[in-house]
C-alpha positions as CSV (number, residue, x, y, z in Angstrom):
1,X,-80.8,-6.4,45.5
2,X,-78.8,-4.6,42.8
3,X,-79.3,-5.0,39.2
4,X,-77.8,-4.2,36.5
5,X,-79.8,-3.4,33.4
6,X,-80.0,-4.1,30.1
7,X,-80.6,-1.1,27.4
8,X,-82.0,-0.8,24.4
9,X,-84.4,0.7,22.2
10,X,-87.6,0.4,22.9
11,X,-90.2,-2.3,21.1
12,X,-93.5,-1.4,19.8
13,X,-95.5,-3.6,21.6
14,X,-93.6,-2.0,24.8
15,X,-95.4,1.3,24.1
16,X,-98.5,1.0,26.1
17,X,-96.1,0.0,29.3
18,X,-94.0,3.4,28.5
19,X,-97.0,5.1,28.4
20,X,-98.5,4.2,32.1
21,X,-95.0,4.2,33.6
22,X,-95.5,7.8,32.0
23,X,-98.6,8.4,33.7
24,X,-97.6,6.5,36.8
25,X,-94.4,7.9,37.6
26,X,-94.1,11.4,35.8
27,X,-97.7,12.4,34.6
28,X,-99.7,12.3,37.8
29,X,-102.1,14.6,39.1
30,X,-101.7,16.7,35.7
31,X,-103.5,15.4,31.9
32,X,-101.8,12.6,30.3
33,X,-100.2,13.1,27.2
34,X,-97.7,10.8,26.8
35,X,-100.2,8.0,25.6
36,X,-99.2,5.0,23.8
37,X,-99.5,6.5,20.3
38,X,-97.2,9.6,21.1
39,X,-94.7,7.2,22.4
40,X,-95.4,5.2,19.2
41,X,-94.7,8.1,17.2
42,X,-91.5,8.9,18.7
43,X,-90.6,5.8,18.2
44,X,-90.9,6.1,14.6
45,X,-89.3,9.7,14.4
46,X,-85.9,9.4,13.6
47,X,-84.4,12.3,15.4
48,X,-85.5,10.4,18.4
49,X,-84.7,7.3,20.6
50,X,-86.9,5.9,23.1
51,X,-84.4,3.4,25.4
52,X,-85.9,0.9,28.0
53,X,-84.3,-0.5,30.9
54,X,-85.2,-4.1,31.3
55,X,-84.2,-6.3,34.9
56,X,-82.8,-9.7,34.2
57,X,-85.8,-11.3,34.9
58,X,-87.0,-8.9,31.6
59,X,-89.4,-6.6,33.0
60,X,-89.3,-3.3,32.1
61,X,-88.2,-1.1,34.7
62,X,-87.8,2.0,33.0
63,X,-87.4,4.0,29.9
64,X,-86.2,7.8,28.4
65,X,-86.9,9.5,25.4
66,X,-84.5,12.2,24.1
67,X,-84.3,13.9,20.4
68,X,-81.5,15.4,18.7
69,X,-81.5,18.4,16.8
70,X,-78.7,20.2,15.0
71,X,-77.4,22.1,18.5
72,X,-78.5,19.7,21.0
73,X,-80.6,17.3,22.4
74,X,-83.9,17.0,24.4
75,X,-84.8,14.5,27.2
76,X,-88.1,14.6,27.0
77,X,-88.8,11.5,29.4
78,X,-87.0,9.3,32.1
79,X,-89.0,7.0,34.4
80,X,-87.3,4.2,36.1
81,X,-89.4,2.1,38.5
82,X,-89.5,3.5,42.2
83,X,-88.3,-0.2,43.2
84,X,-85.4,0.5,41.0
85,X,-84.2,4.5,42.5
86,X,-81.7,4.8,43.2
87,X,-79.5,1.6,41.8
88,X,-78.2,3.4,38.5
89,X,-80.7,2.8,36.0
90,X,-81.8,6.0,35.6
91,X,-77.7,7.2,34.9
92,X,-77.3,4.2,32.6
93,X,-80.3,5.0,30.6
94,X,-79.0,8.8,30.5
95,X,-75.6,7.8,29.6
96,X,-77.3,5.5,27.0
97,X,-79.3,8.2,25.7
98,X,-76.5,11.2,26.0
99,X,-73.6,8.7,23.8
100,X,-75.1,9.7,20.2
101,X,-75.7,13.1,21.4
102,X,-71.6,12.9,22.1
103,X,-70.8,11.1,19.3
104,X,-73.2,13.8,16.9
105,X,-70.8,16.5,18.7
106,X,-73.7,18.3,20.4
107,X,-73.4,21.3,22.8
108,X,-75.9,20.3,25.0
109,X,-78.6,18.4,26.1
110,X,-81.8,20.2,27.8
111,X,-84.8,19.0,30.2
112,X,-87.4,19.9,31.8
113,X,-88.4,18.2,35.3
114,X,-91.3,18.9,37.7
115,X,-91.0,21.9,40.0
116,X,-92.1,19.6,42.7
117,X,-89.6,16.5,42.3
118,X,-86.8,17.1,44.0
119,X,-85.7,13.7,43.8
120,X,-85.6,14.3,40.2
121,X,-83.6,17.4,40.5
122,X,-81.2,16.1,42.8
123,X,-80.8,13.1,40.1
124,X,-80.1,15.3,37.0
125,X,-77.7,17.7,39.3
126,X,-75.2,14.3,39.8
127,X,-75.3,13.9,36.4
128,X,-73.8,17.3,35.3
129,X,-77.2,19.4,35.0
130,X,-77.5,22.9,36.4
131,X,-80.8,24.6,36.2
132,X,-81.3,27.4,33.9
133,X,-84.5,29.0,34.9
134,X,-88.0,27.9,35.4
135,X,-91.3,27.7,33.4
136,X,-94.3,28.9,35.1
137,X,-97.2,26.0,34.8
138,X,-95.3,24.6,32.0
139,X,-97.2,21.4,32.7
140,X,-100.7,21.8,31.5
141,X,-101.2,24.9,33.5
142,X,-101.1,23.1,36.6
143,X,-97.3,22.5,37.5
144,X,-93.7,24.5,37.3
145,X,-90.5,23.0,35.6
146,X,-87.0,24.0,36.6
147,X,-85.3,24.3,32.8
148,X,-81.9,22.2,33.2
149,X,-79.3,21.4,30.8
150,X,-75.9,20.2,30.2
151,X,-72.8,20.5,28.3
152,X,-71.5,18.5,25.9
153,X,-68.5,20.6,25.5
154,X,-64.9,19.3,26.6
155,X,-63.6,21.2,28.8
């Protein structure tokens, strides 16, 4: 079944489910870091936006962080629920997310995804990212990540 989801920013109380879809779906095998007061503090930061993806029955079924800076912007997260690949959550939650980097006039937004998830890079790919090197156990010593990014620029 397809679903369409609904977008927004995320809740307080929805920071502990953030954090063990964190753990769950992007964290494992390496240290968790993204616990629920990290994600509560970005939450409060105002340079970021932590957007969830609810179903229509309201669950959460996934969520992306990104900040802005002067230049560009930073995706620091994107989970989406594996019963919910592949349906277009994850690109509505990015297009969600990249909008006030557009509207800000940005050059780019940047990422960093697991060396090992090529599901993930495939993902970011459609969506306009090329890679632009990669970080040698970038994740807690234990882990590559390809360096990606997009432009913002019209072409």
């Amino acid at each position: 079944m397809f679903i369409i989801p609904t977008i927004r920013l995320a809740l307080p109380d929805e920071a502990a489910r953030i954090a063990l879809m964190s753990r769950e779906y992007i964290e494992f095998d390496l240290g968790w870091s993204w616990r629920r007061g990290r994600v509560l503090q970005a939450m409060a930061d105002p340079t970021i936006n932590v957007a969830v993806a609810h179903a229509g029955d309201g669950g959460l079924l996934g969520f992306g962080i990104m900040e802005y800076a002067e230049q560009h912007a930073h995706l620091a997260l994107l989970a989406v629920a594996p019963a919910y690949q592949r349906q277009g959550a994850g690109a509505r939650l990015m297009g969600w997310l990249e909008a006030p980097a557009r509207l800000a006039g940005l050059e780019k937004i940047r990422l960093e995804v697991r060396a090992d998830n090529p599901g993930a890079l495939a993902f970011y790919r459609r969506l306009g990212f090329a890679a632009t090197g990669r970080s040698a156990g970038y994740y807690g010593g234990v882990m590559d990540a390809v360096r990606m990014e997009k432009s913002l620029r019209l072409r």
